[in-house]
Structures are given as C-alpha cells and as structure tokens.
C-alpha positions in Angstrom: 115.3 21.1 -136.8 111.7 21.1 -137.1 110.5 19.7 -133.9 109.8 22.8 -131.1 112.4 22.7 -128.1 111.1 25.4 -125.2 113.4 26.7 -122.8 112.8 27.7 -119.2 115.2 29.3 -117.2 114.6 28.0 -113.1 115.9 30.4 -110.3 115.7 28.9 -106.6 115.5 30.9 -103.8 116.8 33.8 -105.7 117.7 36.6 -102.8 119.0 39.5 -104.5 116.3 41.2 -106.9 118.9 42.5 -108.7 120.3 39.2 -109.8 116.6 38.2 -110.8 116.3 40.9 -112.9 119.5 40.7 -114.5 118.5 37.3 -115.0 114.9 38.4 -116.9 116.8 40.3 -119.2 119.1 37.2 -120.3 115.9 35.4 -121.0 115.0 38.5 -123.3 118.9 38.0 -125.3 118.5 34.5 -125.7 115.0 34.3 -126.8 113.7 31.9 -123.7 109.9 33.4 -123.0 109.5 32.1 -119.2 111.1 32.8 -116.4 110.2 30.4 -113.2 111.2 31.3 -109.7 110.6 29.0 -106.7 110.3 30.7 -103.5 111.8 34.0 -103.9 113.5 35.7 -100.7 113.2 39.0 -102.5 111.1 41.7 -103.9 111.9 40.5 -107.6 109.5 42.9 -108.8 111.0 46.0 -107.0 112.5 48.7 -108.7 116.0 47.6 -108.6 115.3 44.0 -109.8 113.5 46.1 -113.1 115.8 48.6 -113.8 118.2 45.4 -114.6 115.8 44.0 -116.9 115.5 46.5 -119.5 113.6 45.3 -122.3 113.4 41.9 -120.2 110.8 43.8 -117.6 108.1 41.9 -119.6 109.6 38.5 -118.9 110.0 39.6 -115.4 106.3 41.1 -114.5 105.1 37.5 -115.9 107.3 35.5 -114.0 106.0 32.2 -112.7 106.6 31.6 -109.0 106.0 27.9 -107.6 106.0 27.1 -104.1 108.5 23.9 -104.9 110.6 22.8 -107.5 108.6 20.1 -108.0 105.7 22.4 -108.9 107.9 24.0 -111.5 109.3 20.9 -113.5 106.1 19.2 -113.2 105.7 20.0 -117.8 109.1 19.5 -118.3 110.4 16.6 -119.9 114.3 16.9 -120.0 115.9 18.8 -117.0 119.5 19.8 -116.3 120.4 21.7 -112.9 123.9 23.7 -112.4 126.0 23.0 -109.5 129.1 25.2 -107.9 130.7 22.4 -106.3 133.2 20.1 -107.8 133.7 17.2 -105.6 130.3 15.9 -103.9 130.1 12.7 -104.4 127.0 11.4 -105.3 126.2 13.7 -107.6 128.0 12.9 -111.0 128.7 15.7 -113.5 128.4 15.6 -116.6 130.1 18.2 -119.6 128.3 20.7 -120.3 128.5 20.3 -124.1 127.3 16.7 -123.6 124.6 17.9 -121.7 123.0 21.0 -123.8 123.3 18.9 -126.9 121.3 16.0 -124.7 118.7 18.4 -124.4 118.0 19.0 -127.7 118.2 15.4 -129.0 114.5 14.1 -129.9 112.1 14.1 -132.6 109.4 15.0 -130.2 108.5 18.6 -129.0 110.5 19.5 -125.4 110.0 21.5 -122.4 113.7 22.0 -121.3 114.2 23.2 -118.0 118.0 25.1 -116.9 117.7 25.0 -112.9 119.8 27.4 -110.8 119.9 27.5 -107.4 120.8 29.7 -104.6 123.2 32.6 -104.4 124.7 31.3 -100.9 125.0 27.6 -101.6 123.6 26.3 -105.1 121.1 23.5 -105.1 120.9 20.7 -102.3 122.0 17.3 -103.6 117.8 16.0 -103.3 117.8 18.9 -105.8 120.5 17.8 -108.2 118.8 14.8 -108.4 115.5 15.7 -109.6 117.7 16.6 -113.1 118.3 14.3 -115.7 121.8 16.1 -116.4 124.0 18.2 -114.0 126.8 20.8 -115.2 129.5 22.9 -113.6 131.1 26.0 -115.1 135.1 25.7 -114.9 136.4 28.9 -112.5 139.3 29.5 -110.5 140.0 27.3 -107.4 140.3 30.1 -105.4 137.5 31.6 -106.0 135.0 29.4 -107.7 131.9 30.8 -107.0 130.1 32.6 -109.9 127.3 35.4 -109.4 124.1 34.0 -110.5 123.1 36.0 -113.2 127.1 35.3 -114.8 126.2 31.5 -114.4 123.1 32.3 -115.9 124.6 34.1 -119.4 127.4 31.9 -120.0 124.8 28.8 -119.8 122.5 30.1 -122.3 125.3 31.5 -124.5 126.6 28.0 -124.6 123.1 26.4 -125.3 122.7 29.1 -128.1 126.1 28.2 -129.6 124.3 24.4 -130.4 123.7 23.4 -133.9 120.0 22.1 -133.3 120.7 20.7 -137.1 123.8 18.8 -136.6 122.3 17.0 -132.9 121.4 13.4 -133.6 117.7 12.5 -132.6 117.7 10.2 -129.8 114.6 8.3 -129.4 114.8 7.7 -125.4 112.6 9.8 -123.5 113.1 10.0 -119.6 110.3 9.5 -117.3 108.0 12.8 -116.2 110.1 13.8 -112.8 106.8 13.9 -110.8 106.0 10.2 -111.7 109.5 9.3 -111.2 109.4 10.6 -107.5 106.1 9.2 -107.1 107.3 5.5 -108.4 110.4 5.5 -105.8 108.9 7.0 -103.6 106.5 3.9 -103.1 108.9 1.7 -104.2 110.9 2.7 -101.1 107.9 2.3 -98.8 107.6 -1.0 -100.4 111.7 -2.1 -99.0 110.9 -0.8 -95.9 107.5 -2.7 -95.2 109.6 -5.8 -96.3 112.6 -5.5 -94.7 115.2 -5.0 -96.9 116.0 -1.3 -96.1 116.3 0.0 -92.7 114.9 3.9 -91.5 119.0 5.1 -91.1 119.9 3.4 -94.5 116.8 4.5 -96.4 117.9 8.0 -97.9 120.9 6.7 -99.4 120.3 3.6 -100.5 117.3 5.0 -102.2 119.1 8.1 -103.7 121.4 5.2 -105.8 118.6 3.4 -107.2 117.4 6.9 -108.2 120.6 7.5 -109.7 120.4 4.8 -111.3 117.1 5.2 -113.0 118.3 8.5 -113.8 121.2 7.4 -115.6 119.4 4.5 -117.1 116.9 7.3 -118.2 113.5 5.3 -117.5 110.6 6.0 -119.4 106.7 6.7 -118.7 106.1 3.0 -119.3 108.7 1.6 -117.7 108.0 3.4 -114.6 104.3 2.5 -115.3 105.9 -1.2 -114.7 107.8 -0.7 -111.8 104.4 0.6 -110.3 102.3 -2.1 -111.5 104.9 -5.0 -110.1 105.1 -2.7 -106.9 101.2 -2.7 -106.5 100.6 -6.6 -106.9 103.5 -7.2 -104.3 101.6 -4.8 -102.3 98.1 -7.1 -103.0 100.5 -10.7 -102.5 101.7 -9.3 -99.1 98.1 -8.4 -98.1 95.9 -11.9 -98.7 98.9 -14.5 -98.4 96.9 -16.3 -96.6 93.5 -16.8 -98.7 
C-alpha cells in the first residue's frame, strides 16, 4: 500500500503514570510516533511513568495533552474507541478484525485514531459515539476488565498483524467528527425550536440519529447539506410572514 495511514494511540483520563508510560513504550514497538493524552490525573512524566517507557521516553516527553477529546480527534479522519463492557445497549460493537481492517481501507492518506479510556470505567457512551467503530477485547466473565496498557498491546499487535496489501480500498470517507458534532448539534436545536423533540427526549433521540449517521458514514459534503437545508429552514421560520 502506497497511500500513508498514521496511527495515534488516545489515552483518557489516564491515572496511573505507570500505565502511561507502559503505554509510550508500546507506541515505540509498534512504530505509532504520537501519543495523545486528554486530561491526565497523573504525573505522566514522573519518574515511574519513564522508567516504563524505556526507549519509548521520547514518545512520552512529546506527548500531546488536549483538554477534550474533541480537541484530540479534531485531524483525525477514521476513529475507533475500545470499550470494557459487553452489553450497553446503544452502543453497537463491532469485531475487531472488521474494524482495524476499516481503518486501513482508502486510497487517501489517514489520521487513525485508537481511543482508550479510563482505568476505573472505560469511555462514557457520549464518548463511544464520537468513533466511527467501537471494539471489545474477549476476557473472562469473571473478571473482564483488562489493565490499560494490556488493552493497549494486544490492540496494536492485532492492527500490526493487518495485511495493508490485501485490504480493499473503500472510497467512503466519514464526515470530520468536529463537523459532525457541529451539524447535529444544530440540527437538534433546530427539532427543538420546532417542536418535534422535547428537553427530556432530546439526548436520546438525538444520540440515534447520530448513530445513524455514524453507521451510514456521512461525508464532508453530505453534512455540508444537512447544514445548508438546516440554515434555510432556520431563514423560512424567521420571515414567514414577508
């Protein structure tokens, strides 16, 4: 494969520096050059956290923290999150085979983003659904929860295991996440001013259309669309009566 695929490993609200550092030096065995941490609740840079690194201290001392994940996907254009939980609902899983080999299916250059989340309790379901993909790792029942870092190396060994020659291209590219949020965001405001969603049905009706889009994966233009249809509406509503 000619085309340039560039991986970024996400940690959120990484608490042990330990685990973060652990983390840096995986990035330096599997060849991914950033490391992006949103709101640490640790010291990652104290000595514990580079001990762990090794030869990975580099990736770890140039770290990029973001005050939001928002902040940290904004440049990437294919993002899958990993979740701990099996059964929750809303959020549908997909294989992590299907998912990796997803990411790697274009003809175009690609900022792919791996999102982890919390030690304690993973990523929030509003989090899940910033991704284009989510995965889970297969573990015992009784006891499914992985460390971080572990959840971390068998992810990029699997993503390393790909054949970037044998993945057919895909021409569908999925809408920037930031322009996304931004479309349904006012496309919500929009139902509400209108009538047809109420303040205590809001969140969820509004997370399934965004699953929806999501699944659909909607493009930069077709969410250009939705915005332009959204902003004469908007215009209609306002002079109906000249």
């Amino acid at each position: 494969m000619t085309t340039k695929k560039t991986l970024r490993v996400v940690l959120v609200e990484p608490a042990g520096p330990i685990n973060v550092g652990s983390v840096a030096r995986l990035c330096e065995n599997f060849n991914v050059h950033e490391l992006r941490i949103v709101s640490p609740q640790c010291n990652y840079l104290a000595q514990d956290a580079k001990k762990m690194a090794v030869r990975g201290v580099n990736i770890l001392e140039k770290a990029s923290v973001y005050k939001d994940l928002n902040s940290a996907l904004s440049d990437c254009s294919r993002i899958i999150a990993t979740c701990g939980r099996k059964e929750h609902g809303e959020i549908p899983l997909n294989s992590n085979k299907e998912a990796l080999s997803w990411a790697i299916r274009s003809e175009r250059e690609e900022t792919i983003a791996l999102v982890f989340g919390r030690e304690d309790r993973g990523l929030s379901n509003e989090e899940l659904l910033k991704a284009n993909k989510v995965i889970s790792l297969n573990t015992s029942e009784n006891y499914p929860s992985l460390n971080l870092s572990h959840a971390v190396a068998i992810i990029l060994h699997q993503f390393s295991e790909l054949d970037f020659k044998k993945q057919p291209t895909k021409l569908s590219y999925p809408a920037n996440l930031i322009k996304l949020e931004d479309c349904i965001n006012d496309a919500g405001s929009l139902l509400l001013d209108i009538g047809f969603l109420m303040e205590h049905t809001y969140k969820a009706k509004m997370t399934k259309i965004k699953q929806l889009l999501l699944r659909g994966e909607i493009k930069d233009d077709e969410v250009a669309l939705i915005r332009g249809i959204i902003s004469q509406a908007r215009w209609k509503i306002k002079n109906k009566n000249d």
